[in-house]
N, C-alpha and C positions, 0 to 999 in steps of 0.2 A: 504494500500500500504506500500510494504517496501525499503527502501531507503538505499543504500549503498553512501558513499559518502568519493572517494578519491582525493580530495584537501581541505583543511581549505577552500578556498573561498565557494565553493560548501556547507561546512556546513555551513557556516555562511549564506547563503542563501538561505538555509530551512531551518535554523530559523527563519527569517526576514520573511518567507512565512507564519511562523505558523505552522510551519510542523514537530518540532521536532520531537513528538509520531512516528512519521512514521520513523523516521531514526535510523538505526541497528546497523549502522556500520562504523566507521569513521577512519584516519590515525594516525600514530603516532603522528603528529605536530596540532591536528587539540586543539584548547583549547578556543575556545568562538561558542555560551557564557559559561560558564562552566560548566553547566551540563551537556555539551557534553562528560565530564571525566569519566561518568559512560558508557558509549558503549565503543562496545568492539573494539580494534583498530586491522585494519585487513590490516595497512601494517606497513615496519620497514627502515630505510636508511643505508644503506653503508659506510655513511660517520660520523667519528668520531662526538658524539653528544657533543657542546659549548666547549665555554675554548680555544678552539684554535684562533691562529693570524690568521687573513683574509690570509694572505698569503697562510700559510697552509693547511688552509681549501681551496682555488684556486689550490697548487700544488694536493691536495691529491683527487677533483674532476676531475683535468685533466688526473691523473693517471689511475681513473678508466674509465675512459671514451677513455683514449689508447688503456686499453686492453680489451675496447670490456664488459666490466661491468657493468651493470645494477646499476643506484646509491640508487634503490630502490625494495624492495620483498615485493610481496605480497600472504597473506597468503590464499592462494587458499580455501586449508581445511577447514576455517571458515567462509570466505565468502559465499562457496556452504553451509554449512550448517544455514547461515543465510537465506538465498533463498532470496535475494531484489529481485524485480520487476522493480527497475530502479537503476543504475550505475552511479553517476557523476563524468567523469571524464574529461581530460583540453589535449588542442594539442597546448599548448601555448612554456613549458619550459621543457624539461627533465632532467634541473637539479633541479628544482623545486617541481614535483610531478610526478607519477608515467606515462610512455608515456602510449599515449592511445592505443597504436599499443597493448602492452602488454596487455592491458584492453581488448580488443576486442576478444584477443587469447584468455582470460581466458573466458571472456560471453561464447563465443560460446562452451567450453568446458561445462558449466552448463546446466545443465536440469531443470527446466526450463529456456533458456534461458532470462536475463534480457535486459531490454532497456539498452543502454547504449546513455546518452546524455553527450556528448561533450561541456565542456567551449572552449572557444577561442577567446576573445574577445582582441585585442590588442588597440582599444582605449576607448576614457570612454563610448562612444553611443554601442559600441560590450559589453562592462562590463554587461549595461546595457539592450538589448539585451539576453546575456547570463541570465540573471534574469529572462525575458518574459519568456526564453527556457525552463528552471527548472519548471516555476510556470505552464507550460502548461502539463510539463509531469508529475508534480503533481496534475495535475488536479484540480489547485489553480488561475485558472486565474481571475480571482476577485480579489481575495489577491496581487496578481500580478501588477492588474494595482493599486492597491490600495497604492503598496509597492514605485514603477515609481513616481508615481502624488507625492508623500510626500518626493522622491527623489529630486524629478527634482522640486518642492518647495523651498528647503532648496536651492538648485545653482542657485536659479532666483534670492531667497532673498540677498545671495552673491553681487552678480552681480547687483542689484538695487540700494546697498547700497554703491557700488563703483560707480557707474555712478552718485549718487546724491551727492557726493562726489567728482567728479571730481579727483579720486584719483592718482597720480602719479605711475607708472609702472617698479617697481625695476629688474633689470640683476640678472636674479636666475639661479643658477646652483647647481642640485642634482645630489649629491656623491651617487650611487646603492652599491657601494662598492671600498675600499678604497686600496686593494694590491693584483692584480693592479685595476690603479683607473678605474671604470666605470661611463658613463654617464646614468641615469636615462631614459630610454623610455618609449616605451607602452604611457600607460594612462597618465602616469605622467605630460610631458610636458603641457596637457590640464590641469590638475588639478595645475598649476602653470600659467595660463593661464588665469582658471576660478576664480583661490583665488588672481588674480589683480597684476599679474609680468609676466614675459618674460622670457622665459628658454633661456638662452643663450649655452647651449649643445645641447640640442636634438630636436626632431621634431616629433609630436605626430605621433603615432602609430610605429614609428622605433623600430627596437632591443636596449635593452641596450648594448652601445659598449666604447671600453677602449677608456681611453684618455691619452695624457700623460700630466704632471705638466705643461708643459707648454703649449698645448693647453687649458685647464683650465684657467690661467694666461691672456693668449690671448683672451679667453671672455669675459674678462672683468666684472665678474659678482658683482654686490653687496652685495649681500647676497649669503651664503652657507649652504647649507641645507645637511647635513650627513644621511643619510634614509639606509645603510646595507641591503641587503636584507633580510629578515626575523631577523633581531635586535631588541630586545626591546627598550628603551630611555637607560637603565643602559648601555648596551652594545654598542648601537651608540656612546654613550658621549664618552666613552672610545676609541673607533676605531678614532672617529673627533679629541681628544684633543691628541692623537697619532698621528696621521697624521700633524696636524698643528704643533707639535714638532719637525716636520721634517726641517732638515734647506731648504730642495727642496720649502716648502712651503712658504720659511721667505716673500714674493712677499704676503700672504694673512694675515699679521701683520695690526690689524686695520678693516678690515674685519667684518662686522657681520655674525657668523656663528653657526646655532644651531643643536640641534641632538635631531633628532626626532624618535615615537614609529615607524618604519616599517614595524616592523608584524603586528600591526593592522591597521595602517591605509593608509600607501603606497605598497606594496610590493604586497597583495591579491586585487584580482580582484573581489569585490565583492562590496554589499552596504556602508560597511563603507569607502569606497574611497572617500567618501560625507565627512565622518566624516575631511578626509585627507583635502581635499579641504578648509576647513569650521578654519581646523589646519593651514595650508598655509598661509590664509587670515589674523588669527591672529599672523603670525611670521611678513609678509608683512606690514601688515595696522592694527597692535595694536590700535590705536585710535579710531580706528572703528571698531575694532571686541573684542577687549579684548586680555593682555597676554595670551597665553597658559599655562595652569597648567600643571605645572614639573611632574608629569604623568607620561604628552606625550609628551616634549619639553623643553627643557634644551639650555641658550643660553651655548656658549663653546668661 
C-alpha cells in the first residue's frame, strides 16, 4: 500500500503504526520522525515561511483568505505520479493544512482513484479515534489497538499519580497565539485537564478563539502556558517573553509562565499529544512528574 499523507499529524501517525515503508509522500511542514525528510513533499504554503511577528503572519493569513486564496498548493503532478492508494487528509483547520474539499477535487481527478481518509478529531477521544481510522485503512488494526492500549496507559499512569497524590489543580491558561491573543481549544483544554489543572479559557473541543488582555487577566489563571501554533520552544520563548514585555500585560508580573514545543506536542493532533499531556503535568506538578527538559519547555 501506498500512502500519501497531507498533514504532519497524519505522518506522524503512520509512523507510530509502523507504516513508514508505505508512505510516498508527505507536506512541506511534515519533519518527524525524520526520516520523513527523504519523501518527496507534495504540497507548499502561501504564507511567508518563519521570521515573521505573529502579527504579521495573522495580517498576511487574513489577506489571503479575503481574496479568496488558497493558503496552501498542492502539487497534483507528483502526487498522480506517486499513485497512493490512500490520502490523509484533516477537515479540522484551513489554515493549518491543506482543506479536504481540495483533497477530494484532486482524488477524484486520479486514476486510480485513492481512499481519501479524513482526520477530524476536535477533542482528544476524536484524536484518538482518528488513529483507529488510519490504522484500519492501513490495514494495521492490531498495531492500532496496540498503539490506543500504550496510549491510553501512559494518561491513566498520569492521572493515578495525581489522585494518589491528592494533587492541587492550578488556573491554566494556553496562549494558541499571541497577536492577536488566542485561547487554546480543541484537544487542549483536556490535555490540561488530564496533566492535573483547569483551563481557565476554553472548553474542550471548542474552536481556538481570540481573547482580549483582559479577558485573560479576568481568568485569573496561575500558570501560562505560550504553545504558538506550530512554534518550536526557540520560537514560543520568544513570542511569550515579547508578549509579557508588553506593559498590556504588566497584571501577569509574578506569574508563572513557560513556553513550550507546539509543533510537537500541542498544536498536531496526533499520538504525541500524550507526549503534551505527560509535558503539562510536569510544568503543573514538577514534584511529581519531573522538570521538563528545555527541549521542550523553557520557564519565561
Amino acid at each position: 500500500m501506498k500512502v500519501v499523507s497531507l498533514l504532519p499529524a497524519g505522518t506522524e501517525i503512520v509512523a507510530a503504526l509502523g507504516a513508514l515503508d508505505e508512505l510516498v509522500g508527505v507536506t512541506h511542514e511534515c519533519d518527524h520522525p525524520e526520516t520523513v525528510a527523504a519523501r518527496p513533499r507534495v504540497t507548499s504554503s502561501a504564507v511567508a515561511a518563519g521570521g515573521q511577528a505573529a502579527g504579521a503572519v495573522d495580517a498576511e493569513v487574513r489577506a489571503l483568505s479575503a481574496a479568496g486564496t488558497s493558503l496552501f498548493s498542492l502539487d497534483e503532478r507528483l502526487i498522480a505520479a506517486l499513485r497512493p492508494d490512500v490520502v490523509l487528509t484533516q477537515a479540522l483547520c484551513d489554515v493549518c493544512a491543506v482543506s479536504e474539499t481540495d483533497v477530494r477535487a484532486l482524488a477524484a481527478r486520479l486514476a486510480p482513484a485513492p481512499r481519501v481518509v479524513t482526520l477530524s478529531g476536535t477533542t482528544l477521544d476524536g484524536v484518538l479515534a482518528d488513529v483507529e481510522r488510519v490504522a484500519a485503512a492501513l490495514g494495521r488494526r492490531a498495531e492500532g489497538e496496540a498503539l490506543l492500549d500504550e496510549l491510553g496507559s501512559r494518561i491513566r499512569r498520569v492521572h493515578e499519580t495525581l489522585k494518589a497524590a491528592r494533587a492541587p489543580r492550578p488556573r491554566v491558561a494556553v496562549i494558541e497565539w499571541t497577536d492577536p491573543v488566542y485561547a487554546a481549544g480543541h484537544w487542549v483544554p483536556e490535555m490540561v485537564r488530564r496533566a492535573g489543572g483547569i483551563d481557565a479559557l476554553a472548553q474542550p473541543g471548542e474552536h481556538s478563539v481570540p481573547r482580549t488582555v483582559e479577558q485573560v487577566a479576568a481568568a485569573d489563571p496561575e500558570i501560562l502556558i505560550f504553545a504558538p501554533c506550530g512554534y518550536d520552544v526557540g520560537r514560543a520563548t520568544a513570542a511569550g517573553r515579547e508578549t509579557l514585555a508588553n506593559p498590556a500585560w504588566r497584571w501577569a508580573a509574578g506569574h508563572e509562565a513557560w513556553a513550550v514545543d507546539a509543533n510537537a506536542y500541542v498544536s498536531r493532533p496526533g499520538p504525541r499529544l500524550v507526549d503534551g499531556i505527560e509535558l503539562f503535568a510536569g510544568l503543573m506538578h514538577p514534584a511529581l512528574f519531573g522538570v521538563p527538559d528545555e527541549r521542550r519547555a523553557v520557564k519565561i
